[in-house]
Structures are given as structure tokens and as C-alpha cells.
N, C-alpha and C positions, 0 to 999 in steps of 0.2 A: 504494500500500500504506500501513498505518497509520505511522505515527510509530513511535520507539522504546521509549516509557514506553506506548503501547497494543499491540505487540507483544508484549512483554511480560507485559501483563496476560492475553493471549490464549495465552499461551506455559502461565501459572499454569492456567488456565483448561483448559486441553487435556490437561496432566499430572493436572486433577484427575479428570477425564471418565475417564482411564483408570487412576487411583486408584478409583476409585469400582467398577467392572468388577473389579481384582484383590480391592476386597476380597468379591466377590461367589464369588471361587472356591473351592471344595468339596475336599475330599483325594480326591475320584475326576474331578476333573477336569482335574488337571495334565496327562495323557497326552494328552488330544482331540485330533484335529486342529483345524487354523485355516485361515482363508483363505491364509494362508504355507505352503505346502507344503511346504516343506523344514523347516516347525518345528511342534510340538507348544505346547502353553499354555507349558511350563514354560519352552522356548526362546522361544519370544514375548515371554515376561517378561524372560524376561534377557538378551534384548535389547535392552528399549528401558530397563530398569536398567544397562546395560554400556554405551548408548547416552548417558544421564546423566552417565555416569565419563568418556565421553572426552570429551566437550564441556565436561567442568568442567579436564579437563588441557589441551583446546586452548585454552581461555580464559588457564588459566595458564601456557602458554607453554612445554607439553612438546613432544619432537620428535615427528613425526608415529609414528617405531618406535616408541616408548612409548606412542601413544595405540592405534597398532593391536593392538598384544602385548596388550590387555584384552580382545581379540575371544575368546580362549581361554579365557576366565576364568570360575567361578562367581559372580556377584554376586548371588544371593540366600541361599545358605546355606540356613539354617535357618526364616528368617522373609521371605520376599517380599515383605510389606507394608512392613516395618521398613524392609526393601534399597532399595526404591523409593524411600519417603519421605524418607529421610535423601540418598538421591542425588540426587534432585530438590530439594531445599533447599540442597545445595551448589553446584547449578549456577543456580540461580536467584541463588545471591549473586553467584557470579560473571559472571554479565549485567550485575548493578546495580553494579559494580565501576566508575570513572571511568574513560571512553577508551576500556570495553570494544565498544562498539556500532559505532565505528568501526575501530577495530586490525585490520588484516587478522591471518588465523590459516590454516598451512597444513594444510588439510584434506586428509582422502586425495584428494579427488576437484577438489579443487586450492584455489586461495587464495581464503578467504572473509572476507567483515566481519562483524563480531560481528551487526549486522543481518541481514543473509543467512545466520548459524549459528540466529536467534532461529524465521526462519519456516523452516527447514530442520527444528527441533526438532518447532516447532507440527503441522506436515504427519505427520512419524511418531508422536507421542505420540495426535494423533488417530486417523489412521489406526489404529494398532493400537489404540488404545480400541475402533473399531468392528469389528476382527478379534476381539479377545477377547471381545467382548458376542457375536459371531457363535459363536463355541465355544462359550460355557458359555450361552446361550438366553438372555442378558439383553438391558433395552432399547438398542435398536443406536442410538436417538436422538443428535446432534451437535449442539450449540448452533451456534444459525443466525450468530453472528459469526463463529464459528469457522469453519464453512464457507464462509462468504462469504468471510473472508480467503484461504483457501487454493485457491479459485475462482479469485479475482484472482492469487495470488501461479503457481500451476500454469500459469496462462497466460503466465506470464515465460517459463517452463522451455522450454529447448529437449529438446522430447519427440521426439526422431527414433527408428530401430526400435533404436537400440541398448537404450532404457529401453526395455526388456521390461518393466520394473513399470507400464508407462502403456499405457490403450489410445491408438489413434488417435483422431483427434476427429471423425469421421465417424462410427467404434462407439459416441459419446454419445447417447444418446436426447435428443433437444430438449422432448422433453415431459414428460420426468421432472421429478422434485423435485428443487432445488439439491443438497443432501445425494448424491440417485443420481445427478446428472449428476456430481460431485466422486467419488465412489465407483468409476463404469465411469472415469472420465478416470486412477486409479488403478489398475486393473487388476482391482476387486475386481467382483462379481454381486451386489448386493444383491437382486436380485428372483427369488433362489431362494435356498432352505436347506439346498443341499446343500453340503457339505464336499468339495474329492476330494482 
């Protein structure tokens, strides 16, 4: 996997893909569904805005009940783009923080290095970049670093049947495009446009 100052970059890089999506959404498209069935655009959002707050409190060293009690929360208010933006610039500083790359942090899903928080971020911020582009009709395109990295990095995970968010690696199509093979190894269909 890359280094931590190109993690990083790829980290900016992935929030921005799906900056770019939210500012694409409409006042009648907050309701849609998404490839996340249990969420609609506007839960989408404020997830992976909610998603930016704990990882800026696990950086800073809250307890794990504090970063989960945000799971309840409204974090876009009024303005969605605003909520994003400013939460993604807070958690970016706290990557570039000294020490932070290595310090373990205990995550809900158990103890991680600020390295392993960086491409843990990358995978959902893109990921749902290309759930959101699938709601609202935009282009579902991925910058091929970005996919490449998370190619590499999906193959670390141990994907057994309990991630229900991954398929098996025998459901990958071998002849797909990187992007749909990173997409079914996800859980997600790109090669149709239905919603259920």
C-alpha cells in the first residue's frame, strides 16, 4: 500500500470525488434511494459527514462512547455542503497532526493506526461518492488511483460472510473494469441502474 503522505493525498482526493456529487444534488433529490438501502441521499450524507466527526474525535483521542453517541446526530443542518466541507478539513488536519499515522486509536471495530483509519476513510468517502453519483444520475467515474488503492488495500481485509457489505471473490467478474471489479468486491451492481 502507498506510504502515509500518499495516502493521504488519496484520502483529499476521494472526499473530493464525493464533494463534487453532493454539490450536484437538487432539493428533490434528498429522498432517493441509494445503493444503501437502509439510507436515502440525505442519510448517505450524513453519514459519511458524521463519519468525518468521529474520525476527527478518534484522532483526538475521544472515548470510543463519544465517538459513537455522533451516530444519532444531525450533521448537516441547514447546509450539506458547508457540513461536509468544514468536517473534512478538520479531519484532514488531524491526519497531518505529528504521530498521528502511527498512534493506535480504538475504533469501534477494534484498535487501529492512524494508517489503517486513513485507507479505512478512502474506501467509504469513495465508495459512497459512487453511491451518491448512482442516486442523483451523475458521473459514477473513480479516479483510477483511487481504485487501485483500494483494490490493493480490500485484498488485506478479511472478507469472511460476516461483511455482508462485500461480495465473495468468486461473485467478481474477472473481466470487468478495475472500478466494477472494486465495486461487486463491495457489494455494490454497477452494471445495472436499478435502485431496490
Amino acid at each position: 500500500m502507498s506510504d502515509g503522505a500518499d495516502s493521504l493525498v488519496l484520502l483529499e482526493i476521494a472526499l473530493e470525488e464525493f464533494g463534487r456529487r453532493l454539490r450536484l444534488v437538487g432539493p428533490g433529490d434528498w429522498r432517493r434511494a441509494t445503493p444503501c438501502t437502509e439510507w436515502d441521499v440525505r442519510a448517505l450524507v450524513n453519514h459519511v459527514v458524521g463519519a468525518n466527526v468521529r474520525y476527527q474525535l478518534l484522532l483526538d483521542g475521544a472515548s470510543t462512547e463519544q465517538v459513537e453517541a455522533t451516530r444519532s446526530v444531525d450533521h448537516l443542518g441547514d447546509d450539506a455542503v458547508a457540513a461536509f466541507v468544514a468536517s473534512a478539513e478538520r479531519m484532514i488536519a488531524c491526519f497531518h497532526k505529528g504521530g498521528v499515522l502511527e498512534r493506535v486509536t480504538h475504533h469501534v471495530t477494534g484498535d487501529r493506526t492512524g494508517h489503517e483509519l486513513v485507507a479505512m476513510r478512502i474506501l467509504d468517502a469513495a465508495v459512497h461518492a459512487w453511491d451518491l453519483a448512482r442516486a442523483i444520475g451523475a458521473d459514477e467515474t473513480l479516479p483510477d488511483d483511487v481504485v487501485a488503492f483500494l483494490l490493493a488495500y480490500s485484498a488485506e481485509l478479511d472478507l469472511g460472510p460476516q461483511q455482508h457489505a462485500f461480495a465473495t471473490t468468486d461473485a467478481v467478474l474477472r473481466n470487468a473494469s478495475l472500478q466494477d471489479q472494486l465495486l461487486h468486491k463491495l457489494g455494490r451492481n454497477p452494471n445495472t441502474k436499478e435502485i431496490r
